[in-house]
N, CA and C atoms of all chains as a GROMACS GRO file, in nm:
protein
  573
    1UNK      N    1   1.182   0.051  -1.724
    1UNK     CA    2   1.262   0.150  -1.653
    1UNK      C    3   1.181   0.208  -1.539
    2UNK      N    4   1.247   0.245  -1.430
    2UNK     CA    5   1.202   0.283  -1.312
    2UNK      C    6   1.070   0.433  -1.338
    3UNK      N    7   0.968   0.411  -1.296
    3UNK     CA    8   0.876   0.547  -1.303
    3UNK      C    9   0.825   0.534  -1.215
    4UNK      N   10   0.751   0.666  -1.156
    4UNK     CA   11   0.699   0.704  -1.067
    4UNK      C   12   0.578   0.766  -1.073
    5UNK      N   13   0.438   0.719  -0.962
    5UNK     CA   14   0.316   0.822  -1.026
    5UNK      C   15   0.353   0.882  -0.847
    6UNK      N   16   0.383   0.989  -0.839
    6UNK     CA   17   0.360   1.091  -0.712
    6UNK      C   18   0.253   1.216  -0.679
    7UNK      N   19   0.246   1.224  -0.578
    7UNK     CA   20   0.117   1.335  -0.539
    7UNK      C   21   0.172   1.455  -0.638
    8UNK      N   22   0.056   1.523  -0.664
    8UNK     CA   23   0.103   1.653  -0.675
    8UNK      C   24   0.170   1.771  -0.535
    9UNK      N   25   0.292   1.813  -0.583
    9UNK     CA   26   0.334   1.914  -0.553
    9UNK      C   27   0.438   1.871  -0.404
   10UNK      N   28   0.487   1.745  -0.451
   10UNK     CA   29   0.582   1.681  -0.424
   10UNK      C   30   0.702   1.709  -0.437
   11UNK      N   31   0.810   1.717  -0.400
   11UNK     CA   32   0.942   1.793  -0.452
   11UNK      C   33   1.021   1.687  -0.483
   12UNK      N   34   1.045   1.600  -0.401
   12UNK     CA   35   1.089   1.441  -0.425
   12UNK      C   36   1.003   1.317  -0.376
   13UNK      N   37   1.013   1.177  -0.416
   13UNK     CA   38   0.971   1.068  -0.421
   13UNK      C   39   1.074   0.953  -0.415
   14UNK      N   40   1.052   0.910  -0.308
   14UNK     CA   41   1.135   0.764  -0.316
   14UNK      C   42   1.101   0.640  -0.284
   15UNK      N   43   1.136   0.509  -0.310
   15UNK     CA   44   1.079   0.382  -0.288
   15UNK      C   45   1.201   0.327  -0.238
   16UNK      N   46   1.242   0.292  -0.077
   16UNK     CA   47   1.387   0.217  -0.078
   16UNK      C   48   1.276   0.100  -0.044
   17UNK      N   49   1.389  -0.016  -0.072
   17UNK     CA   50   1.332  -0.161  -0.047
   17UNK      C   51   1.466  -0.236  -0.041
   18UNK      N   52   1.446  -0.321   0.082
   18UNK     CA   53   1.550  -0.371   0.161
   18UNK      C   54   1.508  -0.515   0.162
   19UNK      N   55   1.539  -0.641   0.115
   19UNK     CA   56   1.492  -0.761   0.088
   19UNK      C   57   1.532  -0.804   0.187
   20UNK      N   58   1.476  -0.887   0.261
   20UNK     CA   59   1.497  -1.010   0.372
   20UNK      C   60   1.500  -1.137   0.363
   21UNK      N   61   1.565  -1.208   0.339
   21UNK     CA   62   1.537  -1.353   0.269
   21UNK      C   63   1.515  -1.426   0.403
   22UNK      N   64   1.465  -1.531   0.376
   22UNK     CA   65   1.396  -1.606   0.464
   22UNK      C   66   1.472  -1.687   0.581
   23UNK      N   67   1.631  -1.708   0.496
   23UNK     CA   68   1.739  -1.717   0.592
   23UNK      C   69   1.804  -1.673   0.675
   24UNK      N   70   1.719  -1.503   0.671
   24UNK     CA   71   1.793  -1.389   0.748
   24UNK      C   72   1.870  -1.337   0.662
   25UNK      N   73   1.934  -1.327   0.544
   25UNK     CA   74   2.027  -1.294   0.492
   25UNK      C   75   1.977  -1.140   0.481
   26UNK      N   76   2.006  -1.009   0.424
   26UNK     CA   77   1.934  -0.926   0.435
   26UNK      C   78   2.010  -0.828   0.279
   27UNK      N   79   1.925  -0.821   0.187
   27UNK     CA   80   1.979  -0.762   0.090
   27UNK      C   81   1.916  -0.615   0.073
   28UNK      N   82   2.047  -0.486   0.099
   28UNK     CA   83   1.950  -0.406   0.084
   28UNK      C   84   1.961  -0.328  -0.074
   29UNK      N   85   1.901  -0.295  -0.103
   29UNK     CA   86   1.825  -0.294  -0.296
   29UNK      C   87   1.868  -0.130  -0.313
   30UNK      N   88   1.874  -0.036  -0.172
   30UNK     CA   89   1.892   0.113  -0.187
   30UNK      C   90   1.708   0.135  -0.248
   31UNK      N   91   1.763   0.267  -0.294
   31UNK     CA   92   1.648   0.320  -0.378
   31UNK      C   93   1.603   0.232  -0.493
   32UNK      N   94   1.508   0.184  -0.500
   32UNK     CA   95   1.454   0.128  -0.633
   32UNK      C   96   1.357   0.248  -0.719
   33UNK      N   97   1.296   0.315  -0.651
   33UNK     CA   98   1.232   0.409  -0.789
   33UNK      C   99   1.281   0.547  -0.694
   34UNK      N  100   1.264   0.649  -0.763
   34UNK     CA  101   1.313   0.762  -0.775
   34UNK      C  102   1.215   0.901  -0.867
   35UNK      N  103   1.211   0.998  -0.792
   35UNK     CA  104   1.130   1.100  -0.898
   35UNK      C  105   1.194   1.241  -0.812
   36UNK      N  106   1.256   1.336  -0.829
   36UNK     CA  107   1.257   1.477  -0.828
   36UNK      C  108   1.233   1.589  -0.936
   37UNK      N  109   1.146   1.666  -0.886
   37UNK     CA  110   1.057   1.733  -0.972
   37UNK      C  111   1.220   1.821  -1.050
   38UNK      N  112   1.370   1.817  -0.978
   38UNK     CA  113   1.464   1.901  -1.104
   38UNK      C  114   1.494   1.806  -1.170
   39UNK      N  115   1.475   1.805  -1.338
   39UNK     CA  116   1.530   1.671  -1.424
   39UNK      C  117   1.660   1.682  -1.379
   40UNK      N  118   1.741   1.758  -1.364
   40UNK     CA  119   1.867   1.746  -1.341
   40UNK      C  120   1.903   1.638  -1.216
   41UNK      N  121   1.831   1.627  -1.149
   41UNK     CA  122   1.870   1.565  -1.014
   41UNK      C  123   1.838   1.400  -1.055
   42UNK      N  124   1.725   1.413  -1.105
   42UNK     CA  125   1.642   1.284  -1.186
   42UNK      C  126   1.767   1.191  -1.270
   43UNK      N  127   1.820   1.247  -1.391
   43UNK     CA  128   1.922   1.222  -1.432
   43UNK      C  129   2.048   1.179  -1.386
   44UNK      N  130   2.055   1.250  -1.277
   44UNK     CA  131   2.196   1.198  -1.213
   44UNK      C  132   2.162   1.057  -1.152
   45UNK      N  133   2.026   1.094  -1.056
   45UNK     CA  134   1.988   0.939  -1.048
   45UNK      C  135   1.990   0.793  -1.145
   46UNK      N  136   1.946   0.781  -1.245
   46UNK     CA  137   1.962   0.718  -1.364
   46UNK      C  138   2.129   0.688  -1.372
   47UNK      N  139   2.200   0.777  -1.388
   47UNK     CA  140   2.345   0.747  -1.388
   47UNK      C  141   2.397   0.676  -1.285
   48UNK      N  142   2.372   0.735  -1.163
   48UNK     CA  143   2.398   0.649  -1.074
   48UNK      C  144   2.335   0.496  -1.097
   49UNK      N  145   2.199   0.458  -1.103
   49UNK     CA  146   2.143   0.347  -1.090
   49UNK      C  147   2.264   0.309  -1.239
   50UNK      N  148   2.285   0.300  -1.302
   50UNK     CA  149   2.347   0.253  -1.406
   50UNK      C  150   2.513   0.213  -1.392
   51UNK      N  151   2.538   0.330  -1.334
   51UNK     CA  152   2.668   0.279  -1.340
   51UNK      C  153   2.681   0.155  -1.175
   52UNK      N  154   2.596   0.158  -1.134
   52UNK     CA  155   2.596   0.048  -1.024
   52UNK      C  156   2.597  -0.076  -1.060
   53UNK      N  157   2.481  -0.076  -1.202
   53UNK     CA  158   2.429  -0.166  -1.226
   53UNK      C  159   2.606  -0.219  -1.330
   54UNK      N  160   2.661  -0.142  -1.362
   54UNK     CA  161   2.808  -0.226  -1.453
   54UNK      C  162   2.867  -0.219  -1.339
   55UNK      N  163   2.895  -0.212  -1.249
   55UNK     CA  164   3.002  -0.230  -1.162
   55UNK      C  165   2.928  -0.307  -1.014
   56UNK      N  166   2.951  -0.456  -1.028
   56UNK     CA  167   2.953  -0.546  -0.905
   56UNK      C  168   2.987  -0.506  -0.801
   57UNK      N  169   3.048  -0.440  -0.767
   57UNK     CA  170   3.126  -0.431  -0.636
   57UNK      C  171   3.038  -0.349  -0.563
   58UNK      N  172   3.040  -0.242  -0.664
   58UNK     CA  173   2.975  -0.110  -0.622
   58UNK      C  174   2.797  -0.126  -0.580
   59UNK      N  175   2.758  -0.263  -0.597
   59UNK     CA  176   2.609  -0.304  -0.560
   59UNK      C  177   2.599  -0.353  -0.422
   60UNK      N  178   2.509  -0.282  -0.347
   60UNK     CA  179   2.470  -0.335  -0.224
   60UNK      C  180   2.404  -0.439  -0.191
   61UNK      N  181   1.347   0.837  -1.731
   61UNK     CA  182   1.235   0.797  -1.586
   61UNK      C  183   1.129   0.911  -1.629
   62UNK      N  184   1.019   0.880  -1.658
   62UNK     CA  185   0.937   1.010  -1.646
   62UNK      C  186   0.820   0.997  -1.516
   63UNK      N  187   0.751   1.112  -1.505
   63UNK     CA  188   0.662   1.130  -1.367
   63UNK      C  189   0.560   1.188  -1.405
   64UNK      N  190   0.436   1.118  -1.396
   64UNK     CA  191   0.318   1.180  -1.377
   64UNK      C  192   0.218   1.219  -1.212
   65UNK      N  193   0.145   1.250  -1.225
   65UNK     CA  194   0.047   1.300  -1.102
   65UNK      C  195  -0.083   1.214  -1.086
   66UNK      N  196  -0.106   1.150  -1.065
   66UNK     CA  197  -0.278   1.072  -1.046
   66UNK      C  198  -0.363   1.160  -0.971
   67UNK      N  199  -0.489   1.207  -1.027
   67UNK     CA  200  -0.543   1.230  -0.975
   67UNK      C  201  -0.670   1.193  -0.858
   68UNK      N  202  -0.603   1.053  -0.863
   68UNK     CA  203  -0.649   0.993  -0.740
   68UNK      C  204  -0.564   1.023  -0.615
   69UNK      N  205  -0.433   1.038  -0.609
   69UNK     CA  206  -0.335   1.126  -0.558
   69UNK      C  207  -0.377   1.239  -0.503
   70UNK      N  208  -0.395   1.325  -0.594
   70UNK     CA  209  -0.450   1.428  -0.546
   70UNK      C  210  -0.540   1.469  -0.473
   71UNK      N  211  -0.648   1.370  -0.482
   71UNK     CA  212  -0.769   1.380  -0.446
   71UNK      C  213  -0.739   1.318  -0.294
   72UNK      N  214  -0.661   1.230  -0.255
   72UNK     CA  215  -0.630   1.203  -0.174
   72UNK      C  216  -0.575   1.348  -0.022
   73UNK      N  217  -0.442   1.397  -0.119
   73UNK     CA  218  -0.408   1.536  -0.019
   73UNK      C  219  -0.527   1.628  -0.011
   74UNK      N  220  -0.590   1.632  -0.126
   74UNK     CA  221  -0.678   1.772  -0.071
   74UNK      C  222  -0.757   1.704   0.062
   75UNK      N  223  -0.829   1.550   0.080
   75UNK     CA  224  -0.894   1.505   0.149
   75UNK      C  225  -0.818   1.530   0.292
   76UNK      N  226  -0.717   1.490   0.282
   76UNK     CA  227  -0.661   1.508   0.414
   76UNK      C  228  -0.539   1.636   0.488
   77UNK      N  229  -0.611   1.692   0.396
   77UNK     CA  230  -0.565   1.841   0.431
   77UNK      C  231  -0.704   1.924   0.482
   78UNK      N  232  -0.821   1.844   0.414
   78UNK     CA  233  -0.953   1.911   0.488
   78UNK      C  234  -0.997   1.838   0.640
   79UNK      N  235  -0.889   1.739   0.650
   79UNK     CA  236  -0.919   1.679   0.763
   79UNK      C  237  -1.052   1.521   0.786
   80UNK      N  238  -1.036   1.512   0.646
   80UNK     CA  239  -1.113   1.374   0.602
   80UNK      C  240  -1.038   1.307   0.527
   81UNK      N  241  -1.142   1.178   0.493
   81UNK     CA  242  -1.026   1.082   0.446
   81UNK      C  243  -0.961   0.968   0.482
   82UNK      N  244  -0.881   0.909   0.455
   82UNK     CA  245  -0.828   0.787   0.502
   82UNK      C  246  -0.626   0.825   0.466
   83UNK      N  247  -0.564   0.803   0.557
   83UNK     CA  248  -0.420   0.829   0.500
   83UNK      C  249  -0.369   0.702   0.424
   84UNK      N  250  -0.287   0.707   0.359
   84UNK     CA  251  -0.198   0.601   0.256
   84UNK      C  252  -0.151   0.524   0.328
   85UNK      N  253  -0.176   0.447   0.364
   85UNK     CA  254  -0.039   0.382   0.460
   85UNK      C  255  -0.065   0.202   0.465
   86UNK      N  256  -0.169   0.210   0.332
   86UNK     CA  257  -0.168   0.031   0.285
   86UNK      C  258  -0.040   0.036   0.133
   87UNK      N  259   0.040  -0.098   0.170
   87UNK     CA  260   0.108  -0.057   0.086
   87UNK      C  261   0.102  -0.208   0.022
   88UNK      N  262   0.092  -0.185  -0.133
   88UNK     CA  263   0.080  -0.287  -0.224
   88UNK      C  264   0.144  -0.322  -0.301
   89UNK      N  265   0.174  -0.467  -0.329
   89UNK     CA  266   0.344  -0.475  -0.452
   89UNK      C  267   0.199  -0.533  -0.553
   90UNK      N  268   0.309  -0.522  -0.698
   90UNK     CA  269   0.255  -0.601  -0.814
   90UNK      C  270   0.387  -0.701  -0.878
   91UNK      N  271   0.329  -0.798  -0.989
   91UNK     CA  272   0.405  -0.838  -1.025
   91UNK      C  273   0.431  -0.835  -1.180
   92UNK      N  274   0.363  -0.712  -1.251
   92UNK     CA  275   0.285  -0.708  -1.388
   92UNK      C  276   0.376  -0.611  -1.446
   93UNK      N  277   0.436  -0.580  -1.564
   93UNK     CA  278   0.477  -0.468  -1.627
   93UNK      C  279   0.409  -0.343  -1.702
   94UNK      N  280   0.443  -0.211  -1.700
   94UNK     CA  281   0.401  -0.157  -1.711
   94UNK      C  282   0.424  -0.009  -1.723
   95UNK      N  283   0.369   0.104  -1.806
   95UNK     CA  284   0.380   0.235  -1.794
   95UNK      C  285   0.320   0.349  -1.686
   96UNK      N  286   0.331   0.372  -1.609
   96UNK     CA  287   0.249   0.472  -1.507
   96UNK      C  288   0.223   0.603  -1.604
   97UNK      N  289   0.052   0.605  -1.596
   97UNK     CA  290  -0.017   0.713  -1.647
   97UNK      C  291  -0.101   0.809  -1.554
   98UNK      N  292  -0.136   0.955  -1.618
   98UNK     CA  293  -0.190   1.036  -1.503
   98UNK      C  294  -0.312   0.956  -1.443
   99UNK      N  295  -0.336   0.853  -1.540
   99UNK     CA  296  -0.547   0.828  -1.518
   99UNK      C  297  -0.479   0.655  -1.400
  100UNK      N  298  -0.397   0.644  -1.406
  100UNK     CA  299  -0.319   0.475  -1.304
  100UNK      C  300  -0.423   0.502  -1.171
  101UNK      N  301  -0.483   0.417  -1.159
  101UNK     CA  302  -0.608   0.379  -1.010
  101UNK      C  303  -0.539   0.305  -0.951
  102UNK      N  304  -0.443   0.150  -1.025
  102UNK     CA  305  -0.377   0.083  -0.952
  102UNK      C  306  -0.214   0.018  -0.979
  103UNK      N  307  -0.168  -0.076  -0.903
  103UNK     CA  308  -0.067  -0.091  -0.949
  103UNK      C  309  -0.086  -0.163  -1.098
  104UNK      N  310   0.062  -0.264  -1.141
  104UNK     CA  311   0.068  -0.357  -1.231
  104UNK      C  312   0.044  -0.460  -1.174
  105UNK      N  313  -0.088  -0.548  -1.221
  105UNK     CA  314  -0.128  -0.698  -1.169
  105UNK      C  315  -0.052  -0.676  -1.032
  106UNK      N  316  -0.129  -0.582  -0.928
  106UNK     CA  317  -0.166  -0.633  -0.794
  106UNK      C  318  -0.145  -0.750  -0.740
  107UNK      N  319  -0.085  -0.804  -0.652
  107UNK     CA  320  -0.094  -0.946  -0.614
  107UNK      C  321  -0.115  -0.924  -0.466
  108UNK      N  322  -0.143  -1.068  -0.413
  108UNK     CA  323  -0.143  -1.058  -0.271
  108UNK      C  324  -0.029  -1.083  -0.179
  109UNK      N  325  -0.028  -1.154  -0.068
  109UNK     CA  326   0.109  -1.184  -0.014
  109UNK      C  327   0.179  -1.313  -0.040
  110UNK      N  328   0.080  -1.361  -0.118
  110UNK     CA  329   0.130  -1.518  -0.153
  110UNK      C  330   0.193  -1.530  -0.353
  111UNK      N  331   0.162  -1.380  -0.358
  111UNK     CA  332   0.276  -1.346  -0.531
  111UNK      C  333   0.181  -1.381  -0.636
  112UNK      N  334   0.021  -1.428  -0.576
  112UNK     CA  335  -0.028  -1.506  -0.697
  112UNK      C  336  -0.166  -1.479  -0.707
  113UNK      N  337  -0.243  -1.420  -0.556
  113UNK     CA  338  -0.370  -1.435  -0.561
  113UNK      C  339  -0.431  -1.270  -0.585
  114UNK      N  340  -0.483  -1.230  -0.696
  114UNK     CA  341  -0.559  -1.075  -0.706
  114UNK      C  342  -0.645  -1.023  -0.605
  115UNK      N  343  -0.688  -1.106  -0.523
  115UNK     CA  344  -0.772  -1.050  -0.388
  115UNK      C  345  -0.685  -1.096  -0.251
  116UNK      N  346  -0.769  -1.004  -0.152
  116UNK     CA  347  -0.693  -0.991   0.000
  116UNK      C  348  -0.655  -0.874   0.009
  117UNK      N  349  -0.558  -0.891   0.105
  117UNK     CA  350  -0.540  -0.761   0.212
  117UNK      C  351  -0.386  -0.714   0.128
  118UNK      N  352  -0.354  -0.581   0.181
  118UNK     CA  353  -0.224  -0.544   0.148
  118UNK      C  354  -0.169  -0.500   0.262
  119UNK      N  355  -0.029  -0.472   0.327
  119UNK     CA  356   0.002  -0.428   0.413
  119UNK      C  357  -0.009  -0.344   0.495
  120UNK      N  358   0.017  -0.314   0.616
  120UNK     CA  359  -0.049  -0.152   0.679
  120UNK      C  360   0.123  -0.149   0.772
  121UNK      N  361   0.164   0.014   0.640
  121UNK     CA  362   0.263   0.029   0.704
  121UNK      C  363   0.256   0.177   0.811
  122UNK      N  364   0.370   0.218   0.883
  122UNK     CA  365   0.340   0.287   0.969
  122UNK      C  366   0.391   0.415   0.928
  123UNK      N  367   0.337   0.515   0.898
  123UNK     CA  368   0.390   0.637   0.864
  123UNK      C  369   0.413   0.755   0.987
  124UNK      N  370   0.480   0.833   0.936
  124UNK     CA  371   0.579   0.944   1.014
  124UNK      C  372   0.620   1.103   0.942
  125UNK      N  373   0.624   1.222   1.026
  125UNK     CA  374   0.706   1.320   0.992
  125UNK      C  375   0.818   1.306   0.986
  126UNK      N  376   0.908   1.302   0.891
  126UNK     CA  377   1.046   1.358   0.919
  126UNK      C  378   1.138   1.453   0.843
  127UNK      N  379   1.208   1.485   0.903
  127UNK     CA  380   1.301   1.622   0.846
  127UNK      C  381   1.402   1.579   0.722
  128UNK      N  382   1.406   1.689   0.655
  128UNK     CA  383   1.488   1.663   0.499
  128UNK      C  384   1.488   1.806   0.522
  129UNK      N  385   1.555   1.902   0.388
  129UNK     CA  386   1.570   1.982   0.392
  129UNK      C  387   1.495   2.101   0.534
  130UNK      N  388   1.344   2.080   0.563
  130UNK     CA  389   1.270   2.171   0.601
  130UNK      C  390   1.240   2.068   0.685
  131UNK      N  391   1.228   2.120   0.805
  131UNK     CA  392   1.182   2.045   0.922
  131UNK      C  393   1.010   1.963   0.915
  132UNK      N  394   1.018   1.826   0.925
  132UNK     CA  395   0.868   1.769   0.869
  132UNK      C  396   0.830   1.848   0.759
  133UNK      N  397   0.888   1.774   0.667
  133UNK     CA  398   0.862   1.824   0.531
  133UNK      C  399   0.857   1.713   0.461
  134UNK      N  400   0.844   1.574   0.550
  134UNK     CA  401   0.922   1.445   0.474
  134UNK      C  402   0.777   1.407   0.546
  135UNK      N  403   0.694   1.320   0.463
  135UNK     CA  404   0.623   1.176   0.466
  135UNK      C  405   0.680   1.050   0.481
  136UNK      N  406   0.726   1.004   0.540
  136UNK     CA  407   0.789   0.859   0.515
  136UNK      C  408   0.643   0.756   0.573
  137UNK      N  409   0.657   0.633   0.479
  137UNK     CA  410   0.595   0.517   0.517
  137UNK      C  411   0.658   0.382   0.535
  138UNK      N  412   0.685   0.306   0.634
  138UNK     CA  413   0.747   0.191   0.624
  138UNK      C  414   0.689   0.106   0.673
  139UNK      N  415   0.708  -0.040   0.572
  139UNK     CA  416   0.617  -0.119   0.585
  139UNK      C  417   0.657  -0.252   0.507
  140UNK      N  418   0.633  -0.338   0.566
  140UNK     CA  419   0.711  -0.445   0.549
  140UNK      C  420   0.616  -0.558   0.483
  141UNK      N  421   0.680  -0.624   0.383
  141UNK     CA  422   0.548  -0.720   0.292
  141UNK      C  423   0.662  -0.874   0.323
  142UNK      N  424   0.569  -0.958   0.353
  142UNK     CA  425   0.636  -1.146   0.358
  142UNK      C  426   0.574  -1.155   0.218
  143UNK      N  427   0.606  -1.252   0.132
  143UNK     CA  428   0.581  -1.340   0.073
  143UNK      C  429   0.519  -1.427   0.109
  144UNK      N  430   0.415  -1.486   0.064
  144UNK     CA  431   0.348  -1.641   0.110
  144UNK      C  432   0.390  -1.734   0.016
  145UNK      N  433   0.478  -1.667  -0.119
  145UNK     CA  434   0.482  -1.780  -0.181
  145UNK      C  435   0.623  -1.677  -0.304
  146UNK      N  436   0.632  -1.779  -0.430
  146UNK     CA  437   0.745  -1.733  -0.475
  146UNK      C  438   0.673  -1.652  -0.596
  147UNK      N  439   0.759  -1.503  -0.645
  147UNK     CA  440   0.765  -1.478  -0.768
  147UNK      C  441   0.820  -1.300  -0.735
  148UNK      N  442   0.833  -1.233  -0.874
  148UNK     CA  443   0.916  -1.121  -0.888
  148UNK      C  444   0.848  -1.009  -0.873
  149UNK      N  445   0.855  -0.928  -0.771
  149UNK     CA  446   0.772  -0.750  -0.745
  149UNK      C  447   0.847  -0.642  -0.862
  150UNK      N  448   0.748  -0.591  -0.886
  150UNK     CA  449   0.798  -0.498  -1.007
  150UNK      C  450   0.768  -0.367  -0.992
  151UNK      N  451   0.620  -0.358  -0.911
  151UNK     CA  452   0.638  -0.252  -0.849
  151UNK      C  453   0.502  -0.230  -0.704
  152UNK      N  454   0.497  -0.110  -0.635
  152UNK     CA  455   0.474  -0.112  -0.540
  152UNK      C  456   0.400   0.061  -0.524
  153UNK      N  457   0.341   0.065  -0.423
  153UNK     CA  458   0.272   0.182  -0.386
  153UNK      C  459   0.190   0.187  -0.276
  154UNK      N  460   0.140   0.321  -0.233
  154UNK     CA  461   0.071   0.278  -0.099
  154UNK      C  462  -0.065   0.383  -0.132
  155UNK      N  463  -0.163   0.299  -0.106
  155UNK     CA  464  -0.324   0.355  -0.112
  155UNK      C  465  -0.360   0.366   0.002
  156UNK      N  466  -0.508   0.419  -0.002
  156UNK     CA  467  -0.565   0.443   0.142
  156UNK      C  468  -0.670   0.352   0.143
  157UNK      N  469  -0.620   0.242   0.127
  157UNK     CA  470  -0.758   0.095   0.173
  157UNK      C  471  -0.703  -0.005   0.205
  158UNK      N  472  -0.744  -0.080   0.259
  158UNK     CA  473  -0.648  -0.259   0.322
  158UNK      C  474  -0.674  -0.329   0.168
  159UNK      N  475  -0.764  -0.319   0.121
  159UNK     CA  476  -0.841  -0.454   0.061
  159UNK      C  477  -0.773  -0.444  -0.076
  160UNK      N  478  -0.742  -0.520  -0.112
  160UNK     CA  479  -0.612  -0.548  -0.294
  160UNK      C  480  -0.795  -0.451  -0.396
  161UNK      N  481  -0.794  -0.357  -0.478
  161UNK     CA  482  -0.832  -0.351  -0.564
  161UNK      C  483  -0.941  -0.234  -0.534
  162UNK      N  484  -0.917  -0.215  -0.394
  162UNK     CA  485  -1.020  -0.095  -0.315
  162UNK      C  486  -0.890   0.020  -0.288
  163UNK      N  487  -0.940   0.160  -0.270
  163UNK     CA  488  -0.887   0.272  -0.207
  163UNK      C  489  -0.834   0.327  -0.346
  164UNK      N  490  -0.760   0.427  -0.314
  164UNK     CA  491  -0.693   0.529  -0.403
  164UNK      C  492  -0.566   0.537  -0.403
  165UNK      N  493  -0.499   0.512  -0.507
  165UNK     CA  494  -0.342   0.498  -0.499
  165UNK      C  495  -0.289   0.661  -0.501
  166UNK      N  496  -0.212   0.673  -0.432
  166UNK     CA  497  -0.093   0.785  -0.353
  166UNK      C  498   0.009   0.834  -0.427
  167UNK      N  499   0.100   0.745  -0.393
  167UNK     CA  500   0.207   0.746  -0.445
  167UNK      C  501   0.216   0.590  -0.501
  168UNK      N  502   0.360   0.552  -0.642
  168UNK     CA  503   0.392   0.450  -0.631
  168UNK      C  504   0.498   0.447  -0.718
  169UNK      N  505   0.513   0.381  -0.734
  169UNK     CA  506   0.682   0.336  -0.825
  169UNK      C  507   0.708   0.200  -0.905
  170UNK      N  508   0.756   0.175  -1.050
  170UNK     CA  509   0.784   0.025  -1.057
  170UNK      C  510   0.916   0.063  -1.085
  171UNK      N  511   1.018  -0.116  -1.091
  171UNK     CA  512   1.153  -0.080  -1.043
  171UNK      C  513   1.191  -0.233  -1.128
  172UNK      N  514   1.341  -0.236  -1.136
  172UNK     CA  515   1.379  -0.366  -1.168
  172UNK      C  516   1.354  -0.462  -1.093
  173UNK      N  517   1.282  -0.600  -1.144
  173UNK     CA  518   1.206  -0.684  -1.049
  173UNK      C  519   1.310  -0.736  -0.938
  174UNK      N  520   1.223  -0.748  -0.798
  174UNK     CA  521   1.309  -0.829  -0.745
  174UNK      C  522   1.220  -0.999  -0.700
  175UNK      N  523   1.346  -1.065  -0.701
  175UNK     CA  524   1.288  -1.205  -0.711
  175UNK      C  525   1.230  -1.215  -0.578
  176UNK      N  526   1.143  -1.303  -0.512
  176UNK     CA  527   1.108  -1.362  -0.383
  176UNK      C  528   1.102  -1.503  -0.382
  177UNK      N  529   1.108  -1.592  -0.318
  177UNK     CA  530   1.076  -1.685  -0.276
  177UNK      C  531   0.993  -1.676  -0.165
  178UNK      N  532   0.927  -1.844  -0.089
  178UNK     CA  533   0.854  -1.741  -0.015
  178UNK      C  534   0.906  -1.760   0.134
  179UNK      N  535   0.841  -1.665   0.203
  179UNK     CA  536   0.897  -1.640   0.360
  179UNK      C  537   1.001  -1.507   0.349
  180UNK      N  538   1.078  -1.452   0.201
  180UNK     CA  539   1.126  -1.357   0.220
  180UNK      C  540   1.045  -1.223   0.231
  181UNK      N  541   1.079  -1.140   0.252
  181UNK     CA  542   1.012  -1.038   0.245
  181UNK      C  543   1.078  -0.927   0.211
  182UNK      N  544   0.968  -0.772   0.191
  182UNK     CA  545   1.071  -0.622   0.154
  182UNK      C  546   1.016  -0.574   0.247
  183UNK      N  547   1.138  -0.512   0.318
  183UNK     CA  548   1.126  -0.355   0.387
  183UNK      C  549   1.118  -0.265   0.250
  184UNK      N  550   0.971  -0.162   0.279
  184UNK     CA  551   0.970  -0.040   0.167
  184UNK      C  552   0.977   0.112   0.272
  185UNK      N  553   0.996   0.158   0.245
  185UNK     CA  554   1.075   0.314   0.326
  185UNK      C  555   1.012   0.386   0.160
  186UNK      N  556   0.926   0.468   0.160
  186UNK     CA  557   0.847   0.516   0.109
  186UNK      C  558   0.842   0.712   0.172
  187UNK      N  559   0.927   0.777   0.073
  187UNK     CA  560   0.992   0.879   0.104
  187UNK      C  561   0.898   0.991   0.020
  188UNK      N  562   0.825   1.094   0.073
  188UNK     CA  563   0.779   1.190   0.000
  188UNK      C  564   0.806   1.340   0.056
  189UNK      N  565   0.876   1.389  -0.039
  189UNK     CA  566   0.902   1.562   0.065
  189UNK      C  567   0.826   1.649   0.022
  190UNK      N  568   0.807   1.761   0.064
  190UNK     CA  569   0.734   1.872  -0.011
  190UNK      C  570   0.818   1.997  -0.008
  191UNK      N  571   0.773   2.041  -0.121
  191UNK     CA  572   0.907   2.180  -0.078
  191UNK      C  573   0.841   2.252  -0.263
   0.00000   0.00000   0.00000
């Protein structure tokens, strides 16, 4: 599962990564890791990454 | 998802808040699994640009101020890794050294793998705010 080691005293953390395939095709991935210091915000993230992950369509 | 602090991290901002130092802005994938702990120096099995070799260089991406809530309050780093060859990144981070296995890791993240073959590559957009 997605974790994060961030600086101290960081408020948020993000990793987007945007794949390029060699054909040009260009897949972008969104956020792959994620950290905000409110669990609440953290959590919603997780939900989101999840419910993306059951629903095809909804994947970039 | 949980989050720890490295205090190699740390040691990093205080450095360059005293105006020494080297900034983060080599950025390194792995291809290894793994837990991120406070004591993490590096990624998971480090690789190079070819997905396979533990030594060499890592990327030098270009970092920036930008606005989020509070005007330059945002670190961003972006920086772009080719493949030389095929296999799956799991996770990624950016230190303050070129050389795979030298400098102090920053920030970093692992993530659901993504596959490569080679010649593809990742744009990473490497987002840190303070507030």
């Amino acid at each position: 599962m997605t974790k994060m080691v961030v600086p101290a005293g960081a408020k948020s953390v993000s990793i987007r990564a945007t794949v390029i395939r060699a054909d040009g095709r260009v897949e972008d991935h969104g956020v792959v890791a994620f950290y905000h210091k409110n669990p609440l915000i953290r959590w919603a993230y997780r939900v989101r990454r999840a419910v993306k992950r059951m629903l095809p369509w909804r994947q970039s | 998802m949980a989050t720890v602090v490295t205090t190699a991290g740390r040691a990093v901002a205080v450095n360059r808040l005293r105006g020494s130092g080297t900034e983060p802005v080599y950025v390194g994938w792995g291809t290894g699994a793994g837990t991120a702990t406070t004591t993490a120096t590096g990624l998971f099995t480090e690789r190079a640009a070819d997905l396979s070799a533990t030594t060499g260089n890592r990327v030098t991406g270009t970092s920036s101020a930008v606005s989020g809530a509070v005007t330059g309050d945002t670190w961003r780093l972006v920086a772009t890794y080719t493949a030389g060859g095929s296999g799956t990144v799991t996770n990624a981070g950016a230190f303050d050294a070129l050389t795979i296995s030298a400098g102090n890791l920053f920030v970093y993240g692992d993530f659901t793998g993504i596959g490569l073959a080679s010649n593809d590559a990742i744009a990473f957009t490497i987002d840190v705010v303070f507030g």
